[in-house]
C-alpha positions in Angstrom: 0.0 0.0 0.0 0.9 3.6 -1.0 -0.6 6.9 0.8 -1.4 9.5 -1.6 1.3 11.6 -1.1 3.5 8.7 -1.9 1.7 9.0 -6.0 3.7 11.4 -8.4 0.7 11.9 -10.8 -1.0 14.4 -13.0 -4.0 14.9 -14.8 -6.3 12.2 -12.0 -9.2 10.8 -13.2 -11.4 8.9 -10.0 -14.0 6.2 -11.1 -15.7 4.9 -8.2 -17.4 1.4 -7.6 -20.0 1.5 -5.0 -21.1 -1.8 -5.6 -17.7 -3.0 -3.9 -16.7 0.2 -2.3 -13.8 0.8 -4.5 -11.8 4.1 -5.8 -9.6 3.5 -8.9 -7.6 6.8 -9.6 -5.9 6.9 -13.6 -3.9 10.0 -14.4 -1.0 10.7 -16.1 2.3 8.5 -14.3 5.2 8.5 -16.5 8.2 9.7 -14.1 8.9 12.6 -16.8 6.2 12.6 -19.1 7.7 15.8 -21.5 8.6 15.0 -24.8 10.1 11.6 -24.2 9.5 7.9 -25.1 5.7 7.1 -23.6 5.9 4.1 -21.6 2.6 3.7 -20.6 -0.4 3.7 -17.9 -0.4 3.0 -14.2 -3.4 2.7 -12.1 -4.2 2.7 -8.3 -7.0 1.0 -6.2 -8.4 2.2 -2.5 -11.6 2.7 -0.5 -10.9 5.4 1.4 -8.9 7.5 -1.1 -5.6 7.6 1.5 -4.5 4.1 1.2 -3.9 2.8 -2.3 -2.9 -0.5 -3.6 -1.0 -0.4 -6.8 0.6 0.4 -9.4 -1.3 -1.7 -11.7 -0.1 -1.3 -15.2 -3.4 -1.3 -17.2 -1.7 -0.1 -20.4 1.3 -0.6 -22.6 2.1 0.3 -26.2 2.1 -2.9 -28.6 4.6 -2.9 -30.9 3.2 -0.9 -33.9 1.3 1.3 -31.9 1.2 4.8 -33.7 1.9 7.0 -30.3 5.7 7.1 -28.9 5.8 10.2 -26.7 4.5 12.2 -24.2 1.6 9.8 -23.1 -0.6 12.1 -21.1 -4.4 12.3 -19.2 -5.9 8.7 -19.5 -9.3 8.7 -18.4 -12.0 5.8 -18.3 -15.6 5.9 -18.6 -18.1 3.2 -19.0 -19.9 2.9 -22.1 -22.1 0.5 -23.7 -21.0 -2.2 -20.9 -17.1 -2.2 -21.8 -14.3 0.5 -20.3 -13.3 2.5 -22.5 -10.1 4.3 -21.6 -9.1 7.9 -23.5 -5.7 9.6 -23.5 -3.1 12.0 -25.5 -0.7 10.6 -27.6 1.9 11.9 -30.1 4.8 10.8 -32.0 7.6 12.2 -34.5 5.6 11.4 -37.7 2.4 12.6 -36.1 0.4 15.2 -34.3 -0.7 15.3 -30.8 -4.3 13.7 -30.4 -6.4 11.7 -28.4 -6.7 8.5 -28.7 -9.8 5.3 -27.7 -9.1 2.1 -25.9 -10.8 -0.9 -24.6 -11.2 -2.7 -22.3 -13.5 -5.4 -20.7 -12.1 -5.0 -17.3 -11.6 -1.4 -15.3 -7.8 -2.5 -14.6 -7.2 -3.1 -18.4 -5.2 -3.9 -20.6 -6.6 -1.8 -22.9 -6.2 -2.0 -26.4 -7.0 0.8 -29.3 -10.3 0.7 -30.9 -8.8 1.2 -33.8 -4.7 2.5 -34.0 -5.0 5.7 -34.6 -6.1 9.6 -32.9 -10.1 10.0 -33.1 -9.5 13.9 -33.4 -8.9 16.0 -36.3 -5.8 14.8 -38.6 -4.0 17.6 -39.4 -4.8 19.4 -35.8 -2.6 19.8 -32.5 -5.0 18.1 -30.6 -5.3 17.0 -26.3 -7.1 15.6 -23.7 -10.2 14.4 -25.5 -13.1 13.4 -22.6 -16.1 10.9 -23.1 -19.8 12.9 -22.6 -22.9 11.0 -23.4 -25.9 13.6 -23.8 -29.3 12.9 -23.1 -30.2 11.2 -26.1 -27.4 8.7 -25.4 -25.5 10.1 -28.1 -21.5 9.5 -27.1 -19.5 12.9 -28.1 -15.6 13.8 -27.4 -15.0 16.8 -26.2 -11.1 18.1 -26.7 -8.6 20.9 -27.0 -7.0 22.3 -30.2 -4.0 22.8 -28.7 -2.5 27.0 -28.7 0.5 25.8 -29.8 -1.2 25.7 -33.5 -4.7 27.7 -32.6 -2.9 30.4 -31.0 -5.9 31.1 -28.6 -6.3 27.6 -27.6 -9.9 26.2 -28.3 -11.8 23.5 -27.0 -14.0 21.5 -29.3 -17.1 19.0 -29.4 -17.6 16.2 -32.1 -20.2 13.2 -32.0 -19.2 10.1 -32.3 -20.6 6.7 -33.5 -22.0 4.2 -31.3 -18.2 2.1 -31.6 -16.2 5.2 -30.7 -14.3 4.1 -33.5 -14.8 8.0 -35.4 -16.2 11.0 -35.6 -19.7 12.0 -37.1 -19.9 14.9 -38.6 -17.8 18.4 -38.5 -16.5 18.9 -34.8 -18.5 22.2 -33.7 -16.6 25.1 -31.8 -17.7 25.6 -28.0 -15.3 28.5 -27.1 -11.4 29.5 -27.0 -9.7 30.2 -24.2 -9.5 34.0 -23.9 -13.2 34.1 -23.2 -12.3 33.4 -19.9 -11.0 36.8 -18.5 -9.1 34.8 -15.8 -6.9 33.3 -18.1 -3.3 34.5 -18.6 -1.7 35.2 -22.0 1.6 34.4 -23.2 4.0 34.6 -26.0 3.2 33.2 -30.1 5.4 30.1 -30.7 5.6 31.7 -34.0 8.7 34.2 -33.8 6.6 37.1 -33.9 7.0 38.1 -29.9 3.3 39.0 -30.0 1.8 38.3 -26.5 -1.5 37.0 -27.4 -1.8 33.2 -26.7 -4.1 31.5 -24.2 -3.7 27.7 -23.2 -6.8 25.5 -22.9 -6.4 21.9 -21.1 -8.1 19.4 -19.6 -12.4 19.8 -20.4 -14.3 17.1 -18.0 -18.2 17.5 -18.0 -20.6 17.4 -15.1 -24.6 17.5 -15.6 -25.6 18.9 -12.5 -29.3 17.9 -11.1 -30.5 21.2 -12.6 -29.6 20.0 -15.8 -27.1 22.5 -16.5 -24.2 21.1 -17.9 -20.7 21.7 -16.4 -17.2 22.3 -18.1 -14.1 21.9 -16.1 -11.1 23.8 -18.1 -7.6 24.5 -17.5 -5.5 27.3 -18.3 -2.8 29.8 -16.9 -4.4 32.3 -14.3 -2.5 35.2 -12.6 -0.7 32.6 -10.0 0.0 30.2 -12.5 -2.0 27.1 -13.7 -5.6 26.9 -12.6 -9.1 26.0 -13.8 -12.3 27.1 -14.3 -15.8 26.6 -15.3 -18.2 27.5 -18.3 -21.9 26.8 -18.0 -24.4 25.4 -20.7 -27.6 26.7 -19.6 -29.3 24.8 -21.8 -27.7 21.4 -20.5 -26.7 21.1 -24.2 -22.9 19.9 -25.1 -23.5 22.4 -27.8 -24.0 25.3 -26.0 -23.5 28.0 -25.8 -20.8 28.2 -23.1 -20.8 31.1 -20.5 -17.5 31.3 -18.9 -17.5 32.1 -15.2 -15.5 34.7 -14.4 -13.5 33.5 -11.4 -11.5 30.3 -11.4 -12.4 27.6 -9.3 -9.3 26.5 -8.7 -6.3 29.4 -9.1 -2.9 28.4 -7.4 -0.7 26.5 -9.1 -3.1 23.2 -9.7 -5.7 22.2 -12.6 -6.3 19.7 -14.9 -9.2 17.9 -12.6 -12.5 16.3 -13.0 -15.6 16.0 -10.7 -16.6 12.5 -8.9 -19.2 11.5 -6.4 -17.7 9.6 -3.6 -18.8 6.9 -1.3 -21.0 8.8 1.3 -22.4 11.0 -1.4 -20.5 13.7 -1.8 -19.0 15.8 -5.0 -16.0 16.1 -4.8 -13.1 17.9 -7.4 -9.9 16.6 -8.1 -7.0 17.8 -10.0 -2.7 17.8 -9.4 -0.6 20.6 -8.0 2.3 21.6 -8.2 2.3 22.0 -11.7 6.0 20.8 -11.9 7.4 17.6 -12.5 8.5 15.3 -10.2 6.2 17.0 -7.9 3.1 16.5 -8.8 0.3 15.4 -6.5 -3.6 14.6 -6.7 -5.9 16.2 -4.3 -9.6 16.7 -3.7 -12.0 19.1 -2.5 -15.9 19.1 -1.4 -17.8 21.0 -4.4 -21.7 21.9 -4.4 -23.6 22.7 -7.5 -24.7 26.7 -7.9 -26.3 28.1 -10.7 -22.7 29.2 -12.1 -21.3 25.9 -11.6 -19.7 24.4 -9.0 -18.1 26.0 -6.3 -15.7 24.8 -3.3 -17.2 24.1 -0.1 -15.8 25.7 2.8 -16.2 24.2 6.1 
């Protein structure tokens, strides 16, 4: 057993069991996970989210996989009674994107649904997340990365019932200088032009109004941090109100939303934002009209 402190992760993704009072926590867990040869997935098990057994390896590249480096932000939803795990992948011969495996078990191995990105091509792409609407129509929400977009964008395309592609065009839901929270920084064009905004990290939550919920991440004033955007509408469409203060804005981001095992929501996400000392932590939420908002005790 492991504590939590003891888990260099980032990007965490919870998925509770509460049929056997179980917590598995998926994030990113490659020792240095920048620009270097992927290795793969590691997993942790607990029940009271202190206390973890693990590392279970629940993926590893196959020899011909198309992804080599910087293998980021696994996350695993349950879909059509399989797991289906989601993460970033990139390699020398092509761009950054987000990527569908399988799996009949939560604890893997997963395998792609079919080898290659789901998200646009030709597009810097990142951190796709699974959102079924309430039609039961599966849709990936993901970031066009600033690095090519500039003002970093995050994006929604449907997807068939297989998760094996997308249908139709992949529909705009905002970029990331909406936000007034968010920081800019300099064009990795040359130009010296201080205009860029990072987007990272979208996780959706339907909250029992039926508004729907975007977690984002970005750079704040104090360094990375995230924030939410409201669909009033409870439509993954839109549109997208941005609320105007972060939710989270000291050096941590990249989280997600999970209910745990006495029935509380709870928010998640790693801080620092430096490698090798990255750590997952949680906080009590509660649902408001603008989203969700920490609970002080």
């Amino acid at each position: 057993m492991v504590t939590r402190n003891d888990i260099q992760i980032r990007d965490p993704f919870i998925f509770v069991v509460p049929e056997t009072g179980t917590y598995y926590l998926f994030g990113t867990t490659d020792k240095n996970p920048w620009n270097q040869k992927g290795e793969g997935f590691d997993a942790y098990r607990s029940q009271d989210l202190e206390s973890w057994e693990g590392p279970f390896r629940v993926f590893t590249p196959e020899p011909g996989f198309w992804g080599t480096h910087d293998f980021w932000a696994p996350e695993v939803h349950f879909f059509a009674n399989r797991y289906y795990l989601l993460a970033t992948f990139t390699s020398p011969s092509h761009t950054r994107g987000t990527q569908i495996l399988v799996s009949d078990a939560i604890l893997g191995p997963y395998l792609p649904v079919v080898n290659q990105a789901i998200t646009p091509k030709a597009w810097e792409c990142l951190d796709g997340t699974l959102h079924v609407d309430a039609k039961g129509r599966p849709w990936m929400v993901f970031c066009h990365e600033w690095v090519q977009a500039n003002d970093g964008e995050i994006w929604a395309m449907q997807l068939d019932n297989e998760l094996t592609h997308g249908v139709g065009e992949p529909l705009l839901l905002f970029k990331a200088s909406e936000a007034n929270w968010t920081r800019s920084l300099l064009r990795r064009d040359g130009s010296g032009l201080k205009d860029a905004h990072v987007t990272d990290g979208p996780f959706l939550y339907r909250q029992s109004d039926g508004k729907l919920t975007m977690l984002w991440s970005s750079l704040g004033e104090k360094g990375y941090a995230m924030g939410c955007a409201v669909s009033d509408n409870g439509l993954v469409t839109g549109p997208w109100r941005q609320i105007q203060q972060p939710l989270i804005d000291g050096d941590g981001g990249h989280g997600m939303v999970f209910c745990d095992l006495q029935g509380d929501l709870q928010v998640t996400y790693h801080t620092p934002n430096k490698t090798p000392f990255e750590r997952f932590v949680f906080h009590q939420v509660h649902e408001s009209p603008d989203g969700l908002v920490i609970t002080t005790e």
